[in-house]
C-alpha positions in Angstrom: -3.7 -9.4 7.4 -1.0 -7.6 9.1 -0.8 -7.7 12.4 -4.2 -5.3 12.7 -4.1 -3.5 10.1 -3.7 -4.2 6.1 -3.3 -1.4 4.4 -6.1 0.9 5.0 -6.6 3.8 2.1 -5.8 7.1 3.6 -8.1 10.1 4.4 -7.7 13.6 3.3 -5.6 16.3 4.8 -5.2 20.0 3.6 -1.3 19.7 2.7 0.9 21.0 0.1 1.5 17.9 -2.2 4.8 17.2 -5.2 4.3 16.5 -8.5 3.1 13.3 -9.3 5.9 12.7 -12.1 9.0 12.8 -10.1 11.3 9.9 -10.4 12.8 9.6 -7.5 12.1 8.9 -4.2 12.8 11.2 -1.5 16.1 9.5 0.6 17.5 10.6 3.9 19.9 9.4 6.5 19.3 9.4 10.2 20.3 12.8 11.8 19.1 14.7 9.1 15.8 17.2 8.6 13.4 14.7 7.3 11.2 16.7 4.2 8.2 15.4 3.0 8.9 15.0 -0.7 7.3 11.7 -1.9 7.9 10.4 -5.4 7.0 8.1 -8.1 8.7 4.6 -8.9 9.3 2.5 -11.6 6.3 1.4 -9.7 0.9 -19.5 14.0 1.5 -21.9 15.8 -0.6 -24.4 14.9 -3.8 -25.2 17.3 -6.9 -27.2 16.5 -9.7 -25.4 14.7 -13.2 -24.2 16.5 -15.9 -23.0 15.4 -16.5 -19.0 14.9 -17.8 -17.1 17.9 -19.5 -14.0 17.4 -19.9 -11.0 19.5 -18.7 -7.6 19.2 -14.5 -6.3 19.8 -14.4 -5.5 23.4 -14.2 -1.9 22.5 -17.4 -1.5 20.7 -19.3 -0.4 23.7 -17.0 2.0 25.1 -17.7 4.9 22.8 -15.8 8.3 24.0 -17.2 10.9 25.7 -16.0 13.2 23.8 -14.3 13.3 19.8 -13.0 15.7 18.0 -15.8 17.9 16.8 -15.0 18.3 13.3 -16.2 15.2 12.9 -19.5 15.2 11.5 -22.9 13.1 12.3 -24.2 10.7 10.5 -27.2 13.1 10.4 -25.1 15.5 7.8 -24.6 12.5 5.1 -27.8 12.0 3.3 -29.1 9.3 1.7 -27.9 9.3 -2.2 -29.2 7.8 -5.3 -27.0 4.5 -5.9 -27.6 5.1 -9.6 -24.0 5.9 -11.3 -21.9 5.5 -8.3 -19.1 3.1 -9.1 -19.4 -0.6 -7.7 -16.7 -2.1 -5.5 -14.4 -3.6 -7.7 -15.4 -1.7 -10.8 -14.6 -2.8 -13.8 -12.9 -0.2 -15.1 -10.1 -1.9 -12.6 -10.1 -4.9 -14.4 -6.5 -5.7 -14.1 -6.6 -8.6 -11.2 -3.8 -10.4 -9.2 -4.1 -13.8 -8.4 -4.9 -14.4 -4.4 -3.3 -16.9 -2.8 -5.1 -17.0 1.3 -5.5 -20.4 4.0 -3.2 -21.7 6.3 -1.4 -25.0 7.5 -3.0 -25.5 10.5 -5.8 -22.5 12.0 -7.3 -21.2 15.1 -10.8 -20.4 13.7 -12.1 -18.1 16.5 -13.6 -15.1 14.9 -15.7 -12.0 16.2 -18.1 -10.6 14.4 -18.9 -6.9 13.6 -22.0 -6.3 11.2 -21.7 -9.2 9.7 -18.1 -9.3 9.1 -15.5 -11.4 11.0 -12.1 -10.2 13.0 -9.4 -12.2 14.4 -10.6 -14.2 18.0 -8.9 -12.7 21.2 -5.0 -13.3 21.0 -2.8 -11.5 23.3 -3.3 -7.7 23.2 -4.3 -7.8 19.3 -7.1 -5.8 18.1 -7.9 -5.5 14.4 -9.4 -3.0 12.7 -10.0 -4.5 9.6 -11.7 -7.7 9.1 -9.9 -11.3 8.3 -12.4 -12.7 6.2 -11.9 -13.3 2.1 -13.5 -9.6 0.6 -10.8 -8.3 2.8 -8.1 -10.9 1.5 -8.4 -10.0 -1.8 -8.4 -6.3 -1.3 -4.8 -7.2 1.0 -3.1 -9.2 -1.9 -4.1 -6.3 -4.4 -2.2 -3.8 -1.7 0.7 -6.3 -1.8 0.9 -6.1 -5.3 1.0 -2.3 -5.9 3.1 -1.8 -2.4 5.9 -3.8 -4.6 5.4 -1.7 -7.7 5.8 1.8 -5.5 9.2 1.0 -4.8 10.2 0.0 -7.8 8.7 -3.9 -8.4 10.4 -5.4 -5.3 10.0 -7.2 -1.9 12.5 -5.1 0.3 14.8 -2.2 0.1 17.7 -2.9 2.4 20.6 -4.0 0.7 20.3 -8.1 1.0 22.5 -10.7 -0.4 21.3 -14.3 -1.1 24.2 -16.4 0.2 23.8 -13.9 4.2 20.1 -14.3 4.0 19.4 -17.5 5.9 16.6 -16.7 8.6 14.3 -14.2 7.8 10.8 -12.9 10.1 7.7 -11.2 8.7 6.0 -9.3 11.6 2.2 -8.9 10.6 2.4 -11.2 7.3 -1.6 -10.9 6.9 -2.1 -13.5 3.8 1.4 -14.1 3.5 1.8 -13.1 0.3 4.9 -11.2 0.6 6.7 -14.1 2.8 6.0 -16.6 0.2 7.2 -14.8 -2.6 10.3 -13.9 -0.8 11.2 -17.4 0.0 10.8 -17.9 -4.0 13.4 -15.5 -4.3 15.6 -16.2 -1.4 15.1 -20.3 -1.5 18.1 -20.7 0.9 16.3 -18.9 3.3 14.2 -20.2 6.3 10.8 -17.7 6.3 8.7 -17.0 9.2 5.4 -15.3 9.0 3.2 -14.4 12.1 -0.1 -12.8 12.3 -3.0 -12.5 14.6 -5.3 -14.4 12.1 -4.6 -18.0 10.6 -5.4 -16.4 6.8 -2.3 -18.1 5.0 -2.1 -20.5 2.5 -1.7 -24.2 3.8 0.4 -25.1 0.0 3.5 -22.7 0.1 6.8 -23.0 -0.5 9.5 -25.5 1.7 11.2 -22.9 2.9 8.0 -21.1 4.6 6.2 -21.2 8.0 3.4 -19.1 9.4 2.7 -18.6 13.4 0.0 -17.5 15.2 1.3 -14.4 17.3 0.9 -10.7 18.4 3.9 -8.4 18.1 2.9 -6.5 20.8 3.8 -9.4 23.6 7.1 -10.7 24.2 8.8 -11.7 21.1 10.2 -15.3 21.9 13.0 -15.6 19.4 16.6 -15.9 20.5 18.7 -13.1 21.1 20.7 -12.5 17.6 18.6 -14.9 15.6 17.6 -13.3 12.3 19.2 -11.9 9.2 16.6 -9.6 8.1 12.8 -8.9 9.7 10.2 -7.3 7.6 7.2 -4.9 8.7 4.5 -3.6 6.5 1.4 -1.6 7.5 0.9 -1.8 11.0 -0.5 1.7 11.7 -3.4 1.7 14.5 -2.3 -2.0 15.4 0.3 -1.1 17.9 0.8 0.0 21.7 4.2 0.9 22.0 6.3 1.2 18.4 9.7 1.6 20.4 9.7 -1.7 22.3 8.4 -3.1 18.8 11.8 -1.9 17.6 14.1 -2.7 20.4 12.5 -6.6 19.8 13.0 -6.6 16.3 16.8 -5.1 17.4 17.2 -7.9 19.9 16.3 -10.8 17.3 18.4 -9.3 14.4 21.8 -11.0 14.0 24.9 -8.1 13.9 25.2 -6.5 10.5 21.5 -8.0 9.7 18.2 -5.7 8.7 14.9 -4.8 10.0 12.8 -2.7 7.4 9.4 -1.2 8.0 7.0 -0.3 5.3 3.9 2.4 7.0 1.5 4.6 5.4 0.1 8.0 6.1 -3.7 7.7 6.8 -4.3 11.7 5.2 -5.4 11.9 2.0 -3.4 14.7 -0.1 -4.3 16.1 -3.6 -2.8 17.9 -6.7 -4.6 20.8 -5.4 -4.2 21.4 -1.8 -7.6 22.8 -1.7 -9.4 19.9 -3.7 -10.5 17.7 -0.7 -12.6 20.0 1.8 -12.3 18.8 6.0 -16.7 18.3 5.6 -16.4 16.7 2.5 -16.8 12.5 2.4 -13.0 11.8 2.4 -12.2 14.9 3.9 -13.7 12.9 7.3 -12.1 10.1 6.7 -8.8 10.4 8.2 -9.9 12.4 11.2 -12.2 9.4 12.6 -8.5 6.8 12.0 -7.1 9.3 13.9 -9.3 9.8 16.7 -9.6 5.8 16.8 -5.8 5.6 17.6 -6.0 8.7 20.4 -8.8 6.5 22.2 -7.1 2.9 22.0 -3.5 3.9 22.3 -2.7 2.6 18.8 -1.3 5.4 16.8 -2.3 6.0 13.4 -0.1 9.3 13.0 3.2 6.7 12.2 4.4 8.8 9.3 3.0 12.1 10.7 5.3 11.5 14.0 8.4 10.7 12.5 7.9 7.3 14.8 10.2 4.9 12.1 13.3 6.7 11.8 13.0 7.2 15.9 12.4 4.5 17.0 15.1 2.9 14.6 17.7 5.2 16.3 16.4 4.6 19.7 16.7 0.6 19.2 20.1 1.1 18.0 20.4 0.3 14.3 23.2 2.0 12.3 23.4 3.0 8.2 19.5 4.4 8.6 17.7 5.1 5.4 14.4 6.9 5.0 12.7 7.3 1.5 9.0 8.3 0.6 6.8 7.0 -2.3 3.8 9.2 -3.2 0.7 6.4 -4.0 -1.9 7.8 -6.1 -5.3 6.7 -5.9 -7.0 6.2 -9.0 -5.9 6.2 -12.6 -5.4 10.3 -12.6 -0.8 10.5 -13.0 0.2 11.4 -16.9 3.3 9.1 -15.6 2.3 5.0 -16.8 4.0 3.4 -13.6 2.4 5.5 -11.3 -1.2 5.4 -13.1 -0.9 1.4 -13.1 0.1 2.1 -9.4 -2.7 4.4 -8.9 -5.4 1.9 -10.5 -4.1 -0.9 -8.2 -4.2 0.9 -5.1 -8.2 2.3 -6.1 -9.1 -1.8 -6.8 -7.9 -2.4 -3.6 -10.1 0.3 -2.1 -13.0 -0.6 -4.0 -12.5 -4.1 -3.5 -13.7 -3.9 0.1 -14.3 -0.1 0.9 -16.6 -0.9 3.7 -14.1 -3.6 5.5 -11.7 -0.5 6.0 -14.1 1.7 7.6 -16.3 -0.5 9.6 -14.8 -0.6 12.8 -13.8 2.8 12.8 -16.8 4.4 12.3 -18.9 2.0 14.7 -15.8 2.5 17.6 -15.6 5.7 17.5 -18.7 7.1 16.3 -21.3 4.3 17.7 -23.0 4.7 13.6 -25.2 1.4 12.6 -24.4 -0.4 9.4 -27.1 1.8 7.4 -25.3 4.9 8.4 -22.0 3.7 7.4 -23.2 2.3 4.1 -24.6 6.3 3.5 -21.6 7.6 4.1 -19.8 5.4 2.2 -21.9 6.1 -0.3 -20.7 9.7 -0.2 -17.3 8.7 -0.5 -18.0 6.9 -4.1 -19.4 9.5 -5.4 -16.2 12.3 -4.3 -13.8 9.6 -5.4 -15.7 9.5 -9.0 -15.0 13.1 -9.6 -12.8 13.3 -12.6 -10.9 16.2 -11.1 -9.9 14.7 -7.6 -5.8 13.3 -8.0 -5.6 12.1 -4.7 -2.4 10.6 -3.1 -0.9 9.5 -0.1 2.3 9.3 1.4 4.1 5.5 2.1 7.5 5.4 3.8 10.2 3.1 3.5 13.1 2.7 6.6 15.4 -0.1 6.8 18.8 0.0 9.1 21.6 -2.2 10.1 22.3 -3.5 13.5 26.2 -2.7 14.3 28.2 -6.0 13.8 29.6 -4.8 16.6 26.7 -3.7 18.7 27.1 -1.4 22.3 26.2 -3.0 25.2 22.8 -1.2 25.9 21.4 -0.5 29.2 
């Protein structure tokens, strides 16, 4: 999983939202009044293993004194009928990716949250989804429609094979994208790092995975890389602008760092289709009060924090462009319904995995509650006229090949 976070589906938000069938994405440069106009596309180290160790994530105890009160208690979500809900995984998703998840050599020490398991304690990591194989699968299938949204590839930034040598991916999860990167780059050396030891142990020559947390001291040379590669690490980190002066310091002048994030509101068709007291219309406010009470913002796209902190670092030639994801099989447009499908399997896959911690962090709920609520959630995402979307941005930039000496 990515360095705390895969990709977690989004909640609902009352926003104005484009049509689904534009073709284009939405592409700015830095300096410029940033509009939110998404768009369709063509679509560690190693350490010897022990055994898992349960008990709860330090900050399951500590439960606020006080939330935003538009969240709602459990109390409100009352027990439903499971009768014609759609299943996890449902199979009118029957499209499937293969997954490919294990790793080289692994530090097996797991927590354990209602019976699922998060990564052990590693620096100052804290997941909020789980690292074990329902969530897995549900992170390949996000991998797989994440490359279709911008247009069935890996990257944006403008690379060329014979200058991309040395190449990082911060938050790699099952290293999925790193290994099919170093397929098509296979001159280049590829690094993955994550907090958990998920990765395949059979991958290509040309790939390595780490054991790290991004949000310590990166330890690579100064100048080192050609390109590093984020993707979905909203509500895993502490301080995004020292996570972008590191990736600065470790880029090699006129290499690339891109970062791939994802709103966590929920938008429809209809700006007045998803209701803040319905099921999803919860969703996103308990993600956000999580990040306000751990420091670990979820409000990345929201707060303009890529392009920012992208200028603040230094990088040059900055480019911003939005995707709008659908969620379900809704868009008249075929590469954004196959998109749209994907991104629902993903959800279904493992629905509960994304919402566990949350909702027992912030909200102290048992597993009973959640699995009611959740419950809920099927049922408003079964309704034929929902066309919900969210918003997934895209910014890569350049570091000078000439960079200023910086204080």
């Amino acid at each position: 999983m990515p360095e705390s976070s895969s990709s977690a589906p989004p909640a609902a938000s009352k926003a104005d939202s484009p049509k689904a069938e534009q073709q284009h994405p939405s592409k700015t440069k830095t300096g410029g009044s940033h509009k939110e106009e998404p768009s369709s596309p063509k679509s560690g180290s190693s350490a010897k293993a022990s055994s898992p160790k349960s008990s709860s994530p330090k900050p399951i105890s500590e439960h606020p004194q006080t939330i935003d009160q538009t969240i709602l208690p459990a109390s409100h979500w009352e027990p439903i009928s499971q009768e014609n809900l759609p299943s996890d995984a449902d199979s009118a998703f029957s499209e499937a990716i293969g997954s490919t998840a294990s790793l080289s050599s692994s530090i097996l020490h797991y927590r354990e949250l209602h019976g699922r398991t998060y990564h052990g304690e590693i620096g100052k990591g804290e997941a909020w989804t789980p690292n074990d194989e329902k969530m897995l699968e549900s992170m390949d299938i996000h991998h797989h429609f994440c490359t279709l949204l911008i247009g069935d590839k890996l990257h944006l930034a403008p690379l060329t094979k014979s200058t991309t040598r040395k190449v990082l991916d911060i938050g790699t999860g099952t290293g999925i994208w790193a290994i099919d990167f170093a397929d098509q780059y296979p001159d280049a050396q590829v690094i993955g790092t994550d907090l958990s030891p998920i990765q395949p142990s059979w991958v290509p020559p040309n790939v390595k995975f780490e054991i790290d947390d991004a949000n310590l001291p990166w330890t690579w040379p100064d100048n080192y890389f050609d390109y590093v590669h984020m993707r979905a690490l909203f509500g895993a980190i502490i301080d995004w602008n020292e996570l972008y002066k590191q990736a600065y310091r470790v880029t090699k002048p006129g290499g690339y760092f891109e970062n791939h994030e994802s709103s966590v509101n929920w938008r429809d068709e209809d700006p007045n289709a998803i209701p803040e007291d319905s099921p999803i219309g919860q969703w996103g406010k308990v993600f956000m009060e999580m990040g306000r009470k751990f420091g670990r913002s979820f409000r990345v796209i929201e707060d303009g924090i890529q392009e920012k902190a992208m200028t603040e670092a230094g990088f040059v030639d900055i480019e911003v462009r939005d995707f709008k994801c659908p969620v379900g099989g809704w868009p008249k447009d075929k590469g954004l319904k196959q998109i749209g499908l994907f991104s629902r399997l993903a959800l279904d896959t493992d629905m509960e995995g994304y919402v566990l911690y949350a909702w027992d962090a912030v909200l102290g709920w048992s597993t009973e509650e959640i699995h009611v609520y959740l419950a809920h959630c099927r049922r408003q995402l079964a309704n034929p006229n929902l066309r919900p979307w969210y918003l997934h941005r895209v910014v890569y930039g350049r570091k000078p090949d000439q960079p200023a000496a910086r204080q």
